[in-house]
N, C-alpha and C positions, 0 to 999 in steps of 0.2 A: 504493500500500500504506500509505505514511502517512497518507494523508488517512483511511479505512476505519477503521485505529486510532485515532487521533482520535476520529472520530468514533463510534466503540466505545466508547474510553475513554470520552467527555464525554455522546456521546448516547443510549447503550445502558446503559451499566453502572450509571447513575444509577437505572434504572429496574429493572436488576435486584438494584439495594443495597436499595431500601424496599421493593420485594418480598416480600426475605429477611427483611427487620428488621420487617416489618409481621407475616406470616403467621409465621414463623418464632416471634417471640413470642409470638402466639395459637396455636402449637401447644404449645409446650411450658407454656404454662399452664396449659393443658388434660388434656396429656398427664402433665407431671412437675413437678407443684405442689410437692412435696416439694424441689424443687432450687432453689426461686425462693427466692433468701435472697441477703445478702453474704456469708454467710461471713466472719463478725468473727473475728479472731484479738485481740481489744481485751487476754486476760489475760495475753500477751508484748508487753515495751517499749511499755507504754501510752505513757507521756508523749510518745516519737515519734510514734506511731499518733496521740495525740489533736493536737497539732500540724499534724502533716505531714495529716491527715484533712482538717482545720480549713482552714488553706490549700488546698489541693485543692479542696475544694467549694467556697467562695469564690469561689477563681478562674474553674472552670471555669462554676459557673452565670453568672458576669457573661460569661464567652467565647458561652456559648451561647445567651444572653438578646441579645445583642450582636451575633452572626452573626446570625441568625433574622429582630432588626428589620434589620438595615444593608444584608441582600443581600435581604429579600422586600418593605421599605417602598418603594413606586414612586417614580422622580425626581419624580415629577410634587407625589408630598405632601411630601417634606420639602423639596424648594427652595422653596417658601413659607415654610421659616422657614433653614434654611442652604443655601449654595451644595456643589456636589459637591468641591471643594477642601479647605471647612470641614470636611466629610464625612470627606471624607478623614485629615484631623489629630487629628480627634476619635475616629477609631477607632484611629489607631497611637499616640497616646497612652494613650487609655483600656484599649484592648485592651491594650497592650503590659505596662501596670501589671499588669492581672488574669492577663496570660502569663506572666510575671517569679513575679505568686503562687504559681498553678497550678505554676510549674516549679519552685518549691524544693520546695511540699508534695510531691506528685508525686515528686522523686529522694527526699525521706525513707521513702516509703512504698514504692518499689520497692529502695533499700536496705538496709531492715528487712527485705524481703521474701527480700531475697538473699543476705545475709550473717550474719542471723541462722539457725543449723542450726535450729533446734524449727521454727521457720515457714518455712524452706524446707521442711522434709520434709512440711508440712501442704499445701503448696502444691500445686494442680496446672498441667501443663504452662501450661492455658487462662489461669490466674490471669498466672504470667509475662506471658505471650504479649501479653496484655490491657493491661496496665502498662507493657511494651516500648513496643509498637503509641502509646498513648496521650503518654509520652515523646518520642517522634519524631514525633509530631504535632503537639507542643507547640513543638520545637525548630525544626520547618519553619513551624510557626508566627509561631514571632520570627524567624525568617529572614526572613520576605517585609519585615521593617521596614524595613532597608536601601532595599530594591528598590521599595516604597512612596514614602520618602524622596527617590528620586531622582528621583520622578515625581509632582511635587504639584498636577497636572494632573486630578487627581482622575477620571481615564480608564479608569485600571485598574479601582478599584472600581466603576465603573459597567459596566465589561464583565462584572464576576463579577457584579453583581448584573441584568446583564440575561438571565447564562447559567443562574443560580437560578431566575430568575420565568419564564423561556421553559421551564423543565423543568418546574418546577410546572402549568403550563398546556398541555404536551402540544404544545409546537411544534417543529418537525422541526428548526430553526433553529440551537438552543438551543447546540450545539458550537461552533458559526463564531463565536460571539462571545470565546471562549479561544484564538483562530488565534495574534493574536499578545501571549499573554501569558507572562510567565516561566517558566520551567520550574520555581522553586519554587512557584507558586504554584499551577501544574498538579499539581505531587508533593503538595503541602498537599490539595487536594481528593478528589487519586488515596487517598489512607490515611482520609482523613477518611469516603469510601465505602464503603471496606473495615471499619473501623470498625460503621458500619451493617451489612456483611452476619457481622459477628463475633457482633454484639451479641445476636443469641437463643441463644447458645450457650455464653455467659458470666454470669458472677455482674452485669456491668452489667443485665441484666434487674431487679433491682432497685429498677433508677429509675421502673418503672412505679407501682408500691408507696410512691412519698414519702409520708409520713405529714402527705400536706397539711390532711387535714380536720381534724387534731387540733387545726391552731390554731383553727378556727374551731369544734368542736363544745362544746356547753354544758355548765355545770361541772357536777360532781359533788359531791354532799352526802358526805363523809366522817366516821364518827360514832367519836370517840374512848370510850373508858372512862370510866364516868362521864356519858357523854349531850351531851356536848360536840359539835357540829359544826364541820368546816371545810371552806372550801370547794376545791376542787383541779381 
């Protein structure tokens, strides 16, 4: 029976998190474009909002710029320039910096969220929920450092990064390689899924919408009073 879960949990569930998170957000784009927004409360306790905002995104894009390369780059290309050891130190310090950000911005903005009455009563259940959820991912997050720490063998990350890329590629395999890894680092991954199958049902749907082209698209002539132009 354990084995089943397991392999439920690590080989099943994975595939039905991107699923969710895939088609789930192409439905409701489709379906409920009106909803696809953050939802800024920016005109209560800006100053915390614009801080704790600030940190938050910070953090979190370097964590997920961060996951993304360390579990899907193959051992095969970066041990041509560090060893799986190096690997190792350079993600529990670098991560831990950007989890340490992430986690002060993150308790500012949850709270604001909770302790101020006007934005709690704006708030909905999902909004919490969402912010909880993201908190304790944060916090099982800097947990595994210890448990990193103790194993500079650089073993563990090669197990999560072989159980990432065996998922990615559809191989049956892909659980046995978290047999024997920590139970934080199991609960890290276990929320981190759930997360994905949250995320079409929440205001994080957002992040599809970054307003990346704006850095890149071409100025605008702006024509003041008088015949003036500037550029913007």
């Amino acid at each position: 029976m354990s084995d089943f879960l397991h392999t439920l949990a690590f080989g099943i569930y994975p595939y039905i998190a991107l699923t969710v998170f895939l088609l789930g957000s192409l439905v409701r784009f489709e379906r409920e474009q009106y909803s696809w927004r953050s939802g800024s409360s920016q005109l209560l306790r800006a100053r915390q909002l614009r801080v704790g905002s600030n940190l938050f995104h910070i953090g979190i894009l370097f964590l997920l710029f961060g996951h993304t390369v360390g579990l899907l780059t193959p051992h095969e290309i970066y041990s041509l320039v560090i060893t799986a050891e190096q690997k190792q130190m350079l993600a529990i310090v670098s991560g831990g910096i950007a989890g340490v950000v992430c986690f002060v911005g993150l308790t500012m903005l949850l709270h604001r969220r909770l302790y101020d009455p006007r934005i709690r009563k704006t708030s909905s259940a999902m909004d919490i929920a969402v912010l909880v959820l993201l908190w304790l991912q944060l916090v099982l997050g800097l947990a595994t450092i210890p448990f990193s720490l103790a194993h500079r063998d650089g073993q563990v990350m090669m197990q999560l990064s072989h159980w990432a890329q065996h998922i990615l590629t559809f191989r049956a395999d892909a659980a046995s390689f978290l047999d024997d890894v920590g139970w934080v680092f199991k609960a890290h991954l276990l929320l981190g899924m759930t997360l994905f199958v949250v995320f079409p049902f929440s205001r994080l749907v957002h992040i599809w919408s970054a307003p990346v082209g704006y850095v890149f698209r071409p100025y605008q002539l702006v024509r003041r009073r008088g015949g003036a132009r500037t550029a913007a």
